[in-house]
C-alpha atoms as one frame of an Amber mdcrd trajectory, in Angstrom:
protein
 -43.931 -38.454  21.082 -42.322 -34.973  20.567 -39.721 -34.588  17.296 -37.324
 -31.964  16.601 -37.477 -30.076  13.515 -35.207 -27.749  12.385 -36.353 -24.531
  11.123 -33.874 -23.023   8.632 -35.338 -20.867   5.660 -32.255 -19.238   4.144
 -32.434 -16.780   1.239 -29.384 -16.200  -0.715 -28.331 -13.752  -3.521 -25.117
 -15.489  -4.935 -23.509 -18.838  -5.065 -20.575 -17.241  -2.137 -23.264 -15.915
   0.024 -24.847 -19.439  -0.013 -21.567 -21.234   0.559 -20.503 -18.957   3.587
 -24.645 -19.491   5.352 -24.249 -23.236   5.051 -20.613 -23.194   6.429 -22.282
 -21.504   8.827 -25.469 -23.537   9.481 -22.911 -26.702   9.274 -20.423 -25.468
  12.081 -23.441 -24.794  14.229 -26.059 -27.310  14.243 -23.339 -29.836  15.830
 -22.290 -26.704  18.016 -25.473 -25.936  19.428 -27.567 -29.581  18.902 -26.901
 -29.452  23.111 -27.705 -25.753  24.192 -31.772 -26.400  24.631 -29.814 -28.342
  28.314 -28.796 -24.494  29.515 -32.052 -22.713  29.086 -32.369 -22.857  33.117
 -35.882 -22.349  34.244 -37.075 -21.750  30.600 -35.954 -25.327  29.761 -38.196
 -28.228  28.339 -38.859 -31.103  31.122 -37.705 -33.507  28.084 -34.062 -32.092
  28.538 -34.125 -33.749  31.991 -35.658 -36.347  31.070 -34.654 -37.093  27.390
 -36.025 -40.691  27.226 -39.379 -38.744  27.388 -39.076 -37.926  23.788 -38.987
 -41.282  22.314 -42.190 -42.462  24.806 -43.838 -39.623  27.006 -45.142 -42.200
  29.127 -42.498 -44.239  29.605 -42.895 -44.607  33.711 -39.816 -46.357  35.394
 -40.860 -48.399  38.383 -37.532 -48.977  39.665 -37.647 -45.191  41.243 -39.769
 -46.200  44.240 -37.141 -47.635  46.673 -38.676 -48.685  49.642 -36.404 -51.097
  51.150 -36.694 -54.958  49.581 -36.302 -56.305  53.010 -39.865 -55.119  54.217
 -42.928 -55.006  53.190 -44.387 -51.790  51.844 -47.164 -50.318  50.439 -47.200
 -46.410  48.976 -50.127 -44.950  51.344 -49.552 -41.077  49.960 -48.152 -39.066
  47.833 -47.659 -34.818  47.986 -46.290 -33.570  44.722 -45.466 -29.926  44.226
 -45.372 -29.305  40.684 -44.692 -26.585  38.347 -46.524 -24.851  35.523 -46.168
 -26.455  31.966 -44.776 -24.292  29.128 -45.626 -21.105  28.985 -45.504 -18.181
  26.174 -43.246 -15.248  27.583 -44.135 -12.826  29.840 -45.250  -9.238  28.422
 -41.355  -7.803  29.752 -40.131 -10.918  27.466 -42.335  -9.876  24.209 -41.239
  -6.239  24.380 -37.363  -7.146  24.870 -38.160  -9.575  21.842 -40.267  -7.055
  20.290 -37.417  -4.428  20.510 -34.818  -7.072  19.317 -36.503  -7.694  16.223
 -36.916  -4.020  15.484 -33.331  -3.260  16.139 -32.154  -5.919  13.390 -34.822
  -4.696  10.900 -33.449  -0.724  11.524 -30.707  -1.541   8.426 -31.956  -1.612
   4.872 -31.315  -5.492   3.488 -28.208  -5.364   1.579 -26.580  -3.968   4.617
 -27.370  -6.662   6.355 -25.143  -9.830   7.384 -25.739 -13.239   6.490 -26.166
 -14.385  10.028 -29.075 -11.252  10.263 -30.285 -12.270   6.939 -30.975 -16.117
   7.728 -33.117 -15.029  10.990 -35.170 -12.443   9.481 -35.947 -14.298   6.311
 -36.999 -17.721   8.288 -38.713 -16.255  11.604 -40.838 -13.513  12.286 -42.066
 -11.608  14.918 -45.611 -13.399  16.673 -45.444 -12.663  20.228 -48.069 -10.628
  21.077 -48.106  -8.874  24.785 -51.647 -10.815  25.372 -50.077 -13.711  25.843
 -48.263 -12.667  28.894 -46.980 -16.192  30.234 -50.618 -18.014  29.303 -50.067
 -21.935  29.006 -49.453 -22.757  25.475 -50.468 -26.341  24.242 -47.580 -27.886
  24.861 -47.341 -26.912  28.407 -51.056 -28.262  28.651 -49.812 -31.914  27.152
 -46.891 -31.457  29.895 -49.178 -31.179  32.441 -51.280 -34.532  30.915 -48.981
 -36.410  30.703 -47.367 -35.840  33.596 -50.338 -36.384  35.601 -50.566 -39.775
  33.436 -47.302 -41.226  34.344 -47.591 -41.084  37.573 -50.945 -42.371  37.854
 -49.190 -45.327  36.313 -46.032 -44.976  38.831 -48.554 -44.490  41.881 -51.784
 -46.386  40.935 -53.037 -46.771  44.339 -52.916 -43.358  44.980 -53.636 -41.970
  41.810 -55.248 -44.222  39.866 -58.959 -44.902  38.395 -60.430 -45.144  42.168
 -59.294 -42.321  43.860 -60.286 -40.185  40.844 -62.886 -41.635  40.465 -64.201
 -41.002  44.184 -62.589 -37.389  43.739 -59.828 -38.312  46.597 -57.597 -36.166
  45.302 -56.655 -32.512  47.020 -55.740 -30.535  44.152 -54.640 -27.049  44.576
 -53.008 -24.341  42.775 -51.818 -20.469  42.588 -53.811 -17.891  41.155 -51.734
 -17.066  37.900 -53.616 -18.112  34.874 -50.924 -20.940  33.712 -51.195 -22.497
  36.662 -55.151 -22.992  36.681 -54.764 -24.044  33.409 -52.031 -26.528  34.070
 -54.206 -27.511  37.100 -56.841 -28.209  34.848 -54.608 -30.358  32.414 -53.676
 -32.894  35.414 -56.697 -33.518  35.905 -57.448 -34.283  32.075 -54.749 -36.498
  32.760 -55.576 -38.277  35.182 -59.473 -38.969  34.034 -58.066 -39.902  30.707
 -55.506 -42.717  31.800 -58.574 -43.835  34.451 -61.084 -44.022  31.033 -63.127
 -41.684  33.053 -64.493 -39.210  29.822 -66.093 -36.593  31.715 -63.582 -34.067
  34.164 -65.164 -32.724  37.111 -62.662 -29.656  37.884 -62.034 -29.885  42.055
 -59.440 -27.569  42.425 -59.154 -24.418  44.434 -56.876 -21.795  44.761 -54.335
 -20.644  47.602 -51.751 -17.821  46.998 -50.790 -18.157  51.127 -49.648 -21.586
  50.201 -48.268 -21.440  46.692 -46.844 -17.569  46.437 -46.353 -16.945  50.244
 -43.398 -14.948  49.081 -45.699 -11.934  47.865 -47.125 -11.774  51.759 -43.419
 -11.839  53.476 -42.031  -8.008  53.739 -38.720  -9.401  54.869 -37.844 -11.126
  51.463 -39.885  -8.388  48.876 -38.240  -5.297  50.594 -35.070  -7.157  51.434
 -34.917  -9.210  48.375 -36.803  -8.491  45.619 -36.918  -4.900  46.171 -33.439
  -4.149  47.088 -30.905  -4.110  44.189 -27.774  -5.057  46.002 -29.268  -8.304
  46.772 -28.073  -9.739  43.263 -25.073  -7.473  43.494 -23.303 -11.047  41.637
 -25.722 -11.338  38.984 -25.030  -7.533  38.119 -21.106  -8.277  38.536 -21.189
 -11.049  36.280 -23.454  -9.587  33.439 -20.807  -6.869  33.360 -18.315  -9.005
  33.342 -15.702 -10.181  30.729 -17.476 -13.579  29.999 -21.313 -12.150  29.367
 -19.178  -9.398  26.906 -17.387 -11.671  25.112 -20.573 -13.433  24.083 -21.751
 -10.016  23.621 -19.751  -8.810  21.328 -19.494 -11.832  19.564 -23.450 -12.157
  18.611 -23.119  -8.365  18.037 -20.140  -9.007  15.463 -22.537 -11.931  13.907
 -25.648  -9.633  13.784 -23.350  -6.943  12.085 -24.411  -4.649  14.949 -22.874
  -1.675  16.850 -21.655  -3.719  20.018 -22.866  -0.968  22.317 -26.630  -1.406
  20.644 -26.714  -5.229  21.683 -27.262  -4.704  25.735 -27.227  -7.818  27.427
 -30.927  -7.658  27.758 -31.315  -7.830  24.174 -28.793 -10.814  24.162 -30.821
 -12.503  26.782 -34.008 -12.131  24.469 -32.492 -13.392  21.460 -30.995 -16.585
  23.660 -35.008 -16.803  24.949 -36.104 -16.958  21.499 -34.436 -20.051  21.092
 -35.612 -21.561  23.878 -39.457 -20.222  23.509 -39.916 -21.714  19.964 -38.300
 -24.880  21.661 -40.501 -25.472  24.652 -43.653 -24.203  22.039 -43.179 -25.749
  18.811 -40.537 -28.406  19.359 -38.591 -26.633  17.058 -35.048 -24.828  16.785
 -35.790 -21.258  15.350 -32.659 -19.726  13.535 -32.226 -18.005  16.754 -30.462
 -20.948  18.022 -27.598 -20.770  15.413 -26.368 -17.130  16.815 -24.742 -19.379
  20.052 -22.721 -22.630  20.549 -22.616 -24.258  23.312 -19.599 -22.514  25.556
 -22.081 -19.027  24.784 -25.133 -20.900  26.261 -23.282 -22.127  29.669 -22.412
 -18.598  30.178 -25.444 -17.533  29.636 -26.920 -20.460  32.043 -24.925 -19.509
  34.533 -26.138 -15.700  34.726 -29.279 -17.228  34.862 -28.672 -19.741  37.946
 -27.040 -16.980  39.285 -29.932 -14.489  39.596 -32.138 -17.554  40.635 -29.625
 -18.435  43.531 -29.868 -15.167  44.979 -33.110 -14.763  44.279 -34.675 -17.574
  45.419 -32.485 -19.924  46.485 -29.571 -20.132  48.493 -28.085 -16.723  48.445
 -29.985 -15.418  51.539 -31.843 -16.628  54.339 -35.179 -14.993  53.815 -35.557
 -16.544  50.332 -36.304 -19.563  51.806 -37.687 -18.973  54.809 -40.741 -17.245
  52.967 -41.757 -21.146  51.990 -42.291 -21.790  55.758 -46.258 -22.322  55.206
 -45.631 -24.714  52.317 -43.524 -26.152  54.581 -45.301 -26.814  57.681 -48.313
 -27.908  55.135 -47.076 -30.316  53.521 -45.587 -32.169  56.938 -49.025 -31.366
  58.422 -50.613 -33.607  55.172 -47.698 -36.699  55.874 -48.369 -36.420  59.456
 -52.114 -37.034  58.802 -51.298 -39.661  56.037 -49.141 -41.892  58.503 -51.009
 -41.517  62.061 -52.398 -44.819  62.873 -56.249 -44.569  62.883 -59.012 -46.275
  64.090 -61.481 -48.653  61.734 -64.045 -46.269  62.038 -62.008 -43.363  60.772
 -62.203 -42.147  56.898 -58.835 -43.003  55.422 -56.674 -40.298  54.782 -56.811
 -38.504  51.187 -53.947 -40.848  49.101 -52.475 -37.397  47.093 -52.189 -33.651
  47.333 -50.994 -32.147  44.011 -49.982 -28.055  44.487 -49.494 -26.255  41.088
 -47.013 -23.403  41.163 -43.979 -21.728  39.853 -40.503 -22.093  39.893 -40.620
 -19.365  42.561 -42.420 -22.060  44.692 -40.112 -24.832  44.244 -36.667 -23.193
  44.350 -37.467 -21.675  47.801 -38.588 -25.206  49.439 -35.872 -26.887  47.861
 -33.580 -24.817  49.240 -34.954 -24.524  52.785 -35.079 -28.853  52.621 -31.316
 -28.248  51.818 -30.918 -29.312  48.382 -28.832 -28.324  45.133 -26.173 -26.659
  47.914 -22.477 -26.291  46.861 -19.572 -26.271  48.993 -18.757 -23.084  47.508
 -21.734 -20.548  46.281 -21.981 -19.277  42.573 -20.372 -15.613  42.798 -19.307
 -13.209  39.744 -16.111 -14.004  39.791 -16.029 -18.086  40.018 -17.780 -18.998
  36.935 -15.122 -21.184  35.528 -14.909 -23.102  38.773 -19.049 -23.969  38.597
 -18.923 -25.952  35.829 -19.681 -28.898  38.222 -22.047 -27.267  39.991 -25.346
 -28.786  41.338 -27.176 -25.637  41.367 -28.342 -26.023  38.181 -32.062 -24.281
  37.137 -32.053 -26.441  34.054 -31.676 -29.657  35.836 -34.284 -28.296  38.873
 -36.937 -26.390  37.519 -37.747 -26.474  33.984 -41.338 -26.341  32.903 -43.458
 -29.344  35.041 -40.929 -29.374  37.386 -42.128 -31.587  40.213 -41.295 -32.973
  43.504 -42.865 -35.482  45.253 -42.718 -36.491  48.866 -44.294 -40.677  48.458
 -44.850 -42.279  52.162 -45.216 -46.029  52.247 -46.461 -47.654  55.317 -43.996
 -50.516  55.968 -43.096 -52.927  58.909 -41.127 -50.778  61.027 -43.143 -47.490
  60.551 -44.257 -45.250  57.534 -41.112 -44.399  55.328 -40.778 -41.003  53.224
 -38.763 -41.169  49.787 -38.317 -37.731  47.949 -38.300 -38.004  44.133 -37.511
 -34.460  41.769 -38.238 -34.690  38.770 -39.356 -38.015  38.518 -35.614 -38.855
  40.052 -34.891 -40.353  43.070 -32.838 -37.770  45.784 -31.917 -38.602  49.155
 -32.799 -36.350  51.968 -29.568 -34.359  53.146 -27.886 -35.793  56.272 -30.151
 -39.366  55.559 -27.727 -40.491  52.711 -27.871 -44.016  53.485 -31.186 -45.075
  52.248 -33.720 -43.920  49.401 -37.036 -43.722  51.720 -35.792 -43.370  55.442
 -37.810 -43.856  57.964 -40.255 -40.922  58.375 -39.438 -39.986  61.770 -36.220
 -39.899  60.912 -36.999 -37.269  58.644 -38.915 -35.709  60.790 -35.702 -35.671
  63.374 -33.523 -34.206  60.838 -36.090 -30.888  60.242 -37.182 -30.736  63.264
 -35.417 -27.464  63.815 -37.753 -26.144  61.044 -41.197 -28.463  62.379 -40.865
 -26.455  65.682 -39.638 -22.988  64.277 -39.785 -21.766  60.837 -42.344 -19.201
  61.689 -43.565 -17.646  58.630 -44.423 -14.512  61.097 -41.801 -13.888  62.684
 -39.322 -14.824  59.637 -41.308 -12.121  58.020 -42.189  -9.416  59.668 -39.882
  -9.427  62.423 -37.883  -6.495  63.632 -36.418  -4.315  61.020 -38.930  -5.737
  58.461 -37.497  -9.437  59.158 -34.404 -11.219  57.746 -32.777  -8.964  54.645
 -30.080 -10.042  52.336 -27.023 -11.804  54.376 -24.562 -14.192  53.004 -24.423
 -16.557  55.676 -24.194 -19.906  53.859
């Protein structure tokens, strides 16, 4: 079970100092009790899934929906998962690192009461070691995740199959994700009663960072600056300055000194000691609510054209994730002979939000009628697109097939969620070769080769829809 506590130390010199902190502290705990829901991909799963924080393995059976009028049985799951919580990355510590210097650069008495509540309760720990190393937290994430849906999916992930080491675990090279690797698999011994964890798990970058290996999205993408020409728009733009200017005005600071790098730090902050320690760090008061959806939205923003939606190539470059995860259903419904060894009953692949966002996108998900732009912010409030609500830390989606009486069905779950494959609306877990129909344009082509290092270095930035 996971409680909030508030972390406020406030240090005051006179009885109207005191008064004007806790008006305040009062106007903005009820302002900003909600912003930990806008953190986007540096979001705690528990804000998707808030029921987690009164039982964190509270499993809801009711999300497998194969249909009542047959008979089914769950024969496989593939779950791609992300990372657990994570300490910031060494660019995050030095932004932070350079915040916190800039408030300390005024002697004390100079300094506001806003400045004065933050530097007296928090100080600076982030060292650049940790460099976006699993805390414990993120570890537990990763348990109990693995837990609950041994308990969801006992068949397939339960004290047998573990047991008899049935389940393909794999995972990208990057430190948090071995270690969140290792985790599920703490988790999954432990709710089997099994005391002693045999690590199986191997690595594969092709499968779970095949965006590093495809020219046509780092040189056209990540490489080329006018591919988030919006997310530069809207960070210049009158909405990111007027939250600008107002932290600035609260931290008593030059508005000019406050870049919106610096503002993006201090919004982290809040969201770090959140995800880490469960608590809200006097960071949090600076912003109320309408700040953080601003904020939130420069963040979906950069992941939407990043890896998402905004061109083709982003996710295109998730073609071998793709094809390997049909290739693993295709195995797990063929019929087989009695002599055959049964196919293995789960695949779990640990990666990043990178990994996700790009399959998600290429199945067709989280797509809005109109695409988040600089200049439509007000009209996105609605959106779907939301990295909050997709991708926050142990993210997962998980592809369950049943084998029923009229053929092996395929339901899609995110985040422990039911979703309906696009085009397939009518039923929860379709029949599989239905779903197989409806990407078949991607099962035959989708080649990761020729997407990537086509002519002209393969598919650049375009904003074809």
């Amino acid at each position: 079970m996971f409680f909030l506590h508030f972390l406020l130390h406030i240090v005051v010199t006179s009885a109207d100092v005191a008064n004007i902190n806790n008006n305040n502290i009062n106007t903005n705990i009820n302002n900003n009790i909600n912003i930990a829901a806008h953190f986007g991909t540096k979001s705690r799963y528990e804000e998707v899934n808030p029921h987690l924080l009164a039982d964190i393995l509270a499993v809801n059976h009711s999300i497998l929906r194969p249909p009542a009028t047959e008979r089914c049985s769950p024969v496989h799951v593939s779950a791609l998962v992300r990372h657990g919580s994570r300490y910031p990355t060494v660019n995050n510590v030095r932004a932070i690192r350079k915040l916190s210097d800039l408030l300390r650069s005024q002697r004390p008495q100079e300094w506001t009461s806003w400045r004065r509540d933050i530097l007296d309760g928090w100080r600076m720990w982030y060292t650049d070691d940790m460099d976006g190393e699993l805390v414990h937290k993120g570890r537990e994430d990763m348990r109990h995740l693995a837990r609950r849906l041994s308990l969801l999916l006992p068949s397939l992930l339960g004290e047998e199959p573990v047991r008899r080491g049935r389940v393909q675990l794999l995972s990208s090279s990057k430190h948090r994700c071995v270690s969140s690797v290792e985790a599920f698999q703490e988790g999954l011994h432990l709710q089997a009663h099994l005391s002693h964890v045999d690590y199986s798990h191997r690595v594969d970058d092709q499968l779970l960072r095949s965006f590093e290996r495809c020219p046509g999205y780092v040189e056209g993408v990540e490489k080329n600056h006018t591919a988030l020409a919006e997310v530069h728009k809207f960070q210049d733009g009158q909405e990111m300055d007027g939250v600008r200017t107002k932290v600035a005005d609260k931290l008593g600071l030059p508005g000019d000194s406050l870049t919106a790098d610096l503002l993006e730090a201090a919004f982290f902050l809040c969201s770090y000691e959140l995800a880490i320690k469960s608590q809200h760090s006097p960071w949090c008061f600076l912003f109320d609510q309408d700040d953080a959806q601003v904020l939130e939205y420069k963040l979906d923003l950069k992941q939407y054209w990043k890896r998402a939606h905004g061109h083709a190539i982003n996710s295109l470059s998730s073609c071998p994730l793709f094809h390997h995860i049909f290739r693993t259903l295709d195995k797990a419904g063929r019929p087989r002979r009695s002599s055959e060894a049964p196919p293995e009953p789960a695949s779990i692949l640990i990666g990043h939000a990178e990994t996700l966002l790009p399959l998600l996108a290429l199945l067709g998900l989280y797509k809005d009628q109109a695409p988040p732009t600089a200049d439509n912010y007000h009209a996105q409030h609605g959106r779907t697109f939301r990295t909050s609500k997709i991708v926050p830390y142990a993210a997962n989606v998980l592809f369950v097939l049943y084998d029923c009486q009229r053929g092996p069905r395929l339901q899609l779950l995110v985040n422990e969620t039911p979703v309906r494959f696009p085009g397939l609306w009518a039923e929860d877990a379709p029949l599989y070769r239905d779903v197989r129909a409806a990407y078949r344009h991607l099962l035959d082509g989708c080649d990761f080769h020729k997407e990537c290092h086509g002519a002209h270095g393969g598919r650049g930035p375009n904003t074809e829809l």
